[in-house]
Each structure stands twice: as C-alpha cells, then as structure tokens.
C-alpha positions in Angstrom: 220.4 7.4 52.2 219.9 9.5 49.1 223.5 9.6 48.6 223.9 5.3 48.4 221.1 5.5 45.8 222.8 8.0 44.1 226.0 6.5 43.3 224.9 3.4 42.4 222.3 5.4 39.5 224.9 7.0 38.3 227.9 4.5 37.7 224.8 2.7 35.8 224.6 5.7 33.5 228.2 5.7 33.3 228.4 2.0 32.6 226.4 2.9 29.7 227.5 5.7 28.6 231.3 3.9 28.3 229.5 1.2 26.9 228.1 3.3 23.9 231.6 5.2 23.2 233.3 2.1 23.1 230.9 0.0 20.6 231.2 3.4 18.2 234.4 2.7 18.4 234.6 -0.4 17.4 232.0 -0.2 14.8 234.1 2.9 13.2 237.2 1.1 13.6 235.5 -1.8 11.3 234.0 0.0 9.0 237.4 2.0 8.1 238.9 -1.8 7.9 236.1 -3.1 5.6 236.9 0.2 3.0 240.5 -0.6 3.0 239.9 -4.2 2.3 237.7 -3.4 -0.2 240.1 -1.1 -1.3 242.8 -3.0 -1.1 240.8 -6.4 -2.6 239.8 -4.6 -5.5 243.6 -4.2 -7.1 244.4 -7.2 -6.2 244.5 -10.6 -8.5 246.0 -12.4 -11.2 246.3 -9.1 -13.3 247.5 -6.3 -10.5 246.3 -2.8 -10.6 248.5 -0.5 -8.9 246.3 1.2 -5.5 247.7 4.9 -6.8 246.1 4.0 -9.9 242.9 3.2 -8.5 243.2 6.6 -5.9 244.2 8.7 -8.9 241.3 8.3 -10.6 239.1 8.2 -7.8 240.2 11.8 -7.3 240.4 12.3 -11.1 244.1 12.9 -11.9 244.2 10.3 -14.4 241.5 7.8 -16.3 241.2 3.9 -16.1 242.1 2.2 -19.1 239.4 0.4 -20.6 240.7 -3.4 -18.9 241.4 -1.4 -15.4 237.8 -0.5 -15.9 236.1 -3.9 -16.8 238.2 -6.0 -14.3 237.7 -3.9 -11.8 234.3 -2.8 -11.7 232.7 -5.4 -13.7 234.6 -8.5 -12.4 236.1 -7.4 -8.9 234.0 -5.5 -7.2 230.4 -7.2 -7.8 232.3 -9.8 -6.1 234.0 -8.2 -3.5 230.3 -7.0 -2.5 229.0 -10.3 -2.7 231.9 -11.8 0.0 230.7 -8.9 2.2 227.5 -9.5 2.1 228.2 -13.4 2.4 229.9 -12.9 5.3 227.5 -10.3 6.8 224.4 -12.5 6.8 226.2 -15.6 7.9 227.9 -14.0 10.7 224.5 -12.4 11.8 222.4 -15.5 11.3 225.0 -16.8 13.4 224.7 -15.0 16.3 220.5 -15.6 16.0 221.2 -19.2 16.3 223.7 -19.3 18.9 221.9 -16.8 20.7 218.3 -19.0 20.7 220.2 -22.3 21.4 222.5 -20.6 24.0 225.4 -22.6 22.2 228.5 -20.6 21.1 229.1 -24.2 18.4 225.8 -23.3 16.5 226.3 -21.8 13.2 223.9 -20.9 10.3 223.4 -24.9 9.4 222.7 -25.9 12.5 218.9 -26.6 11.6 219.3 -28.2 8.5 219.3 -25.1 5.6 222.7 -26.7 4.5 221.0 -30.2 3.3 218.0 -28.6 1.6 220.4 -26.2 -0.2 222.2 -28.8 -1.6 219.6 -31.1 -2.9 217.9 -27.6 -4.2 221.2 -27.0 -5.9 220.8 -30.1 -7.8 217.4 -30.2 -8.7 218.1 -26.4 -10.2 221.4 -28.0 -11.5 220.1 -31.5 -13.3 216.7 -31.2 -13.7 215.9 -27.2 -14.3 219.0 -25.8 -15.6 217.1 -23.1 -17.6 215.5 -21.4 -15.0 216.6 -17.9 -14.0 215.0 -15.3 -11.9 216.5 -11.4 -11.6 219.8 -12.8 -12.3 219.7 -15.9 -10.1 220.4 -19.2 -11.8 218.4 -22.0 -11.4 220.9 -23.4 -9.0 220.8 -20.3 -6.5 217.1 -20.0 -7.0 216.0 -23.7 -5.7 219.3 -24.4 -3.3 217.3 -21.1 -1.6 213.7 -22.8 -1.2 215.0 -25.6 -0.7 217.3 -23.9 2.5 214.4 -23.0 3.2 211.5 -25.4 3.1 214.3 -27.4 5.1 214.2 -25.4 7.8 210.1 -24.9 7.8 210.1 -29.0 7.7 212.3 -29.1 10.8 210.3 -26.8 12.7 207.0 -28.4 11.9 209.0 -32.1 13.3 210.8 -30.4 15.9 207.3 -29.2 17.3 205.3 -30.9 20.4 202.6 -30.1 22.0 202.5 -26.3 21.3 206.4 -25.9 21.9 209.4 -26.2 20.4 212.3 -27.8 22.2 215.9 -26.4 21.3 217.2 -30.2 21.7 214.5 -31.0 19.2 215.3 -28.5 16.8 218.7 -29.9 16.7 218.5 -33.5 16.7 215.7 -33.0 13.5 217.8 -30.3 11.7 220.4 -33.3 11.6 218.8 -35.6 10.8 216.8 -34.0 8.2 219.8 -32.2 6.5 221.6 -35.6 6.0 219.1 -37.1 4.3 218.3 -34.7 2.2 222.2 -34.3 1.0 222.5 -37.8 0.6 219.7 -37.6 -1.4 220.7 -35.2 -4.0 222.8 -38.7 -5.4 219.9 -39.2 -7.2 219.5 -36.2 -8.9 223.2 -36.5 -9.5 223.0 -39.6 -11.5 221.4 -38.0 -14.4 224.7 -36.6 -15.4 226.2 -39.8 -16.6 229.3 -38.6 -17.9 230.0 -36.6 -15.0 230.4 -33.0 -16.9 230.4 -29.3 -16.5 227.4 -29.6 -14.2 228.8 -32.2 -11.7 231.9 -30.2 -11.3 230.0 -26.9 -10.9 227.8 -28.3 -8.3 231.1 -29.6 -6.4 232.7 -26.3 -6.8 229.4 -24.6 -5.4 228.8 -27.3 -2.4 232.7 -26.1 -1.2 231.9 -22.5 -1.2 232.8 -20.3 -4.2 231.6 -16.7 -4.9 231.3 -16.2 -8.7 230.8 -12.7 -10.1 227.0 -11.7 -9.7 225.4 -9.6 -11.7 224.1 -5.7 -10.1 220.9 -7.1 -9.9 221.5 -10.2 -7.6 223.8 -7.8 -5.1 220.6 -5.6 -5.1 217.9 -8.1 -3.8 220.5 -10.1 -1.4 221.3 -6.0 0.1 217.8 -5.6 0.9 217.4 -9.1 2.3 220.2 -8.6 4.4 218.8 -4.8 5.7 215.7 -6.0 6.6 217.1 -8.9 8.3 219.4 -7.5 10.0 216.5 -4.4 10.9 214.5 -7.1 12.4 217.1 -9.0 14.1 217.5 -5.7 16.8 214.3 -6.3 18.9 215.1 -9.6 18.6 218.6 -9.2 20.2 217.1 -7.7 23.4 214.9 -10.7 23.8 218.0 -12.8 23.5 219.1 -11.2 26.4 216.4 -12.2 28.2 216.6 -16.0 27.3 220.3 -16.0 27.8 218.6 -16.2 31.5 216.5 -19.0 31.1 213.0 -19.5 29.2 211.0 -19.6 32.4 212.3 -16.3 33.3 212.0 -15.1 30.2 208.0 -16.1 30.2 207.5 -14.4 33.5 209.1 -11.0 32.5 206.4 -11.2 29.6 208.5 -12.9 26.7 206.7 -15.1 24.6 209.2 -17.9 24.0 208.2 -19.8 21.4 206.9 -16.5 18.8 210.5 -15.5 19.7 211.8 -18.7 18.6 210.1 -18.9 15.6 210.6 -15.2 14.7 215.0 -16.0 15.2 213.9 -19.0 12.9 212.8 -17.0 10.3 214.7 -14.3 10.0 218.2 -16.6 10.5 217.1 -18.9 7.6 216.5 -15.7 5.6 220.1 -14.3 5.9 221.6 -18.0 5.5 219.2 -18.7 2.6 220.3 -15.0 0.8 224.3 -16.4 1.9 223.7 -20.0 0.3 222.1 -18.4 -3.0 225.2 -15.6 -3.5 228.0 -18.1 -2.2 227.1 -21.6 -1.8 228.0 -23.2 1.1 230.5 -21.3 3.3 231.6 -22.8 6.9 233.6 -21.5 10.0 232.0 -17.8 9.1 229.2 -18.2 11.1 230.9 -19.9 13.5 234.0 -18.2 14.0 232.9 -14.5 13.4 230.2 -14.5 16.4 232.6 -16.7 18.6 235.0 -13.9 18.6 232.8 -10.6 18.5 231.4 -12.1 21.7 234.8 -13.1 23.4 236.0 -9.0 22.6 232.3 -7.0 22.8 230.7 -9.5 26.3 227.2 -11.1 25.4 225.1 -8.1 25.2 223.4 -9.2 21.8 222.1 -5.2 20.2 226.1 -4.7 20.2 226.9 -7.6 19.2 224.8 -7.6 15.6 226.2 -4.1 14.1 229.8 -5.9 14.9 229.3 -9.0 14.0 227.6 -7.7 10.4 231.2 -5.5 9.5 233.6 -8.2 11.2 232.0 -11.0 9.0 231.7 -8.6 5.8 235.6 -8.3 6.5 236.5 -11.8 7.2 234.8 -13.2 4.0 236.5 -10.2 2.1 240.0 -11.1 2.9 239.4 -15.1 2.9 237.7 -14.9 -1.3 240.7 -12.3 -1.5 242.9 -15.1 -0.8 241.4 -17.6 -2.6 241.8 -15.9 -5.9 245.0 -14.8 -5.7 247.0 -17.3 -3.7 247.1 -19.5 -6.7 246.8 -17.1 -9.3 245.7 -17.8 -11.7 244.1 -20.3 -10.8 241.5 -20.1 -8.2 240.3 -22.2 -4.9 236.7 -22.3 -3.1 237.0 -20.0 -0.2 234.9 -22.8 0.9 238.1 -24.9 1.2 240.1 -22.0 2.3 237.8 -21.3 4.9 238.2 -25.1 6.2 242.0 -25.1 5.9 242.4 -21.5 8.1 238.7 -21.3 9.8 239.1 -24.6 11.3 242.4 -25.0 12.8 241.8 -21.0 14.0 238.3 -21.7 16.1 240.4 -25.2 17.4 243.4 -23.0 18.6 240.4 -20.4 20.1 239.1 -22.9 22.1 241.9 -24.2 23.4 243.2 -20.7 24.3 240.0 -19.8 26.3 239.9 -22.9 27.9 236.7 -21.7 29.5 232.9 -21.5 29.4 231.3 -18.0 28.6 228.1 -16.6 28.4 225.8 -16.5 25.4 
C-alpha cells in the first residue's frame, strides 16, 4: 500500500519539478530574444547604424560619432523601452482580465479604460494643453485618470447587492466606454480649424509611441514592477476561480476582494500603457491568447511569460512601424490592426477548439 502512495507523490514532484525547468526555459529563451530585439531595434530606422558599430563600442574598440550617439540613445532607445514596457503591461493586464472573466476574448479595454482615455485625452488636448507632470503632457496625464475613473465608474454601476457580476462588468464597461468616446466630440469642436491638436489626438487614439523623456520610462517601470509584483498572489487565486466562484468561496477565496483587487491592479498597467502609448489593440489580446495555448492555464507561469513575450511583440511591431515606410512613420496602432487582427482570426480558426482559462 505504501508503494501506490508512493508513486503517485512522486510523479507529482516530478510533474513539478519538469514544470519549473521548462518555464526557466522559456523565460531565458525570451529574455535572450527581447536583448536582441532591442539590439537589433536600436540600429535600425530611416538613418541605419551598422550592429558592429553599435557592439564595437559597446566593447570599446571604437567611439560613437556624436549623431550615432543622439539617435541612438536619445531618440531610439527611450522608445524602444517604452514599446516594451507598452507591451509588458498590456499583455499582463491582459491575462488579469481574461483570467477574472474566464474569457480568452477579453483584453485590457474590456471594462471601459479605452473610452475614458480618450475623452481624457481630449480634455488634456483642447482644454488643458499646458499642463505637464514629470514629463507627462497634459494629454497622457488626464487620458490616465480618466482610464481610470472609467473603470472605478463601471465598477460602482456594475455592482448589486454586495457583488459584482462579470456579465455586469461587461455589459457597463461598454456601455460606459462608448459614451464617453463619443463624447470627447465635444471637446473636439473647440479646434475649429481642425489643426496640429486634432491630428495629434488622431495619431494618439491609433496607437503611436513618441520618444519619452528618462523620466516618464522611470515612473511607468515602477508602475509596471509593482503591478506586475502584485499580480502573483493574484495569479494563484485565478487558479482557483478558473474552477468556479462557489468553489472558490468554499476553499476560503473571497471572490469579490479578488475581483476588485484584478480590477485595480489591471487598470493600473493599462492606465501606465494608455499614458506611454495611446491606445494599442490585439497586444493584450493576442499575447496572453498564445502564452496560454504554449505554457497550459497555470496563471504564476503565465505572467513572467506573458510580461517578456508582450515586451517583444510591441518591440518588433513600433520596429516596423518606423521603418517600413521610412521615413515616414505609421501608428503601430494601425500596424497592430493590419497584422494583430488577421493573426488572432487565423489562431482561432487553427485551434478550432475551446481551452481552459
């Protein structure tokens, strides 16, 4: 008898143990790809900087010229830092969402941050222009309270009788996020003559990473590690109401503080993405959807993944964007529509199956 227990203990352990080596090696394997796309992202553009170039003065055979120096390090590579960090927090928020609403369709929007950051963007556009806080514009600034105080209002309508119903959260999030886009026409109207600030709002509402100061990269990093330090105990409670909310309750989960606890810290990393970037779709669709098709559902491995496979998918998409018409540049916003969306439509018609979130 002590023999069956035995074996079964032990190809648990094992189970684990395999489980372990092979999310190290998957996280190793990403993070080697996300250096070389840096890497690789940095020398490339509408003015070309050979790679031994860069190396050799990385090891210190040879010096930068003064351009080599300002294009790359004062133009490329705050923004190269900004995509991964983009694409970190939107893949993470992400899983969060699809996680709480056991959905693999949700994505960082899926509550309504998307219309608040838009009519945030245009009060901070139209109506406050000179505002400016640690490097953020005016526009960043309120497009992130107003992400959100979008997502606070939703809560607070989505809420009944002490709980919070997933199908509730939904329906308001839509509902609330396109009235509040539609509403931004009125803050619109103040530019008559449709100028510079109606086409940089456009150009903002498709998705486009600028070049952000040091500062800005600094406060979105720390939002982004202590979101992504909280979002780990509250990846093993997804695991537990992947099973079912009763369940959950009677294993001693408190559902709804979870709930509101994914709610915060999701609209956090989206709120830091929409600030930096703008509005950016398919990544937080797209990068989870996959991680989760190659790693199973387990959400602690999931998150490191998910973090370095977005930071590398948002690298190579602004990548793209700059130099595929250089030198003129497109939104990865629209990039992201033209390649993200076809992509997740050819994923789902490849699986042709449900999975487990």
């Amino acid at each position: 008898m002590e023999a069956q227990l035995a074996d079964p203990v032990q190809e648990l352990s094992v189970h684990g143990k395999t489980g372990k080596t092979h999310l190290g090696r998957v996280f190793s394997l990403l993070l080697g790809v996300l250096v070389i796309a840096i890497l690789y992202s940095t020398v490339l553009g509408a003015v070309r900087v050979p790679i031994q170039t860069l190396f050799g003065s990385m090891l210190g055979h040879h010096a930068l010229s003064q351009e080599q120096e300002v294009i790359l390090f004062q133009i490329r590579l705050p923004r190269i830092l900004a995509s991964a960090l983009v694409g970190a927090a939107l893949s993470v928020a992400g899983v969060l969402f699809q996680g709480m609403f056991r959905n693999p369709l949700a994505d960082p929007y899926v509550i309504g941050s998307s219309g608040g950051a838009v009519l945030g963007a245009s009060i901070g556009m139209f109506v406050l222009p000179q505002l400016s806080l640690l490097g953020f514009s005016g526009t960043a600034l309120l497009a992130f309270a107003g992400s959100l105080a979008t997502i606070v209002l939703v809560y607070w309508i989505a809420r009944v009788g002490g709980r919070t119903p997933v199908v509730n959260l939904l329906l308001a999030g839509f509902a609330v996020s396109t009235m509040l886009s539609y509403s931004s026409y009125f803050i619109e109207v103040l530019d008559q003559d449709y100028g510079l600030e109606m086409r940089v709002l456009a150009s903002w509402l498709r998705g486009v990473i600028g070049i952000p100061r040091w500062t800005q990269l600094a406060v979105v990093a720390v939002m982004f590690v202590l979101a992504l330090a909280l979002s780990f105990p509250l990846a093993r409670r997804l695991n537990t109401l992947a099973l079912g909310d009763e369940y959950a309750q009677q294993l001693g989960i408190h559902v709804e503080s979870t709930r509101i606890a994914i709610i915060v810290v999701g609209s956090l990393l989206t709120a830091a993405a929409v600030a930096l970037g703008g509005l950016i779709g398919f990544v937080g669709l797209i990068v989870p959807h996959v991680a989760r098709m190659i790693m199973g559902p387990e959400h602690v491995r999931l998150l490191p993944v998910t973090a370095l496979a977005g930071a590398i998918f948002l690298v190579i998409m602004d990548t793209l964007a700059r130099t595929l018409l250089a030198p003129s540049e497109m939104p990865v916003g629209v990039l992201m529509a033209f390649i993200g969306g076809p992509f997740f439509l050819y994923l789902l018609r490849r699986t042709k199956k449900e999975y487990a979130v």
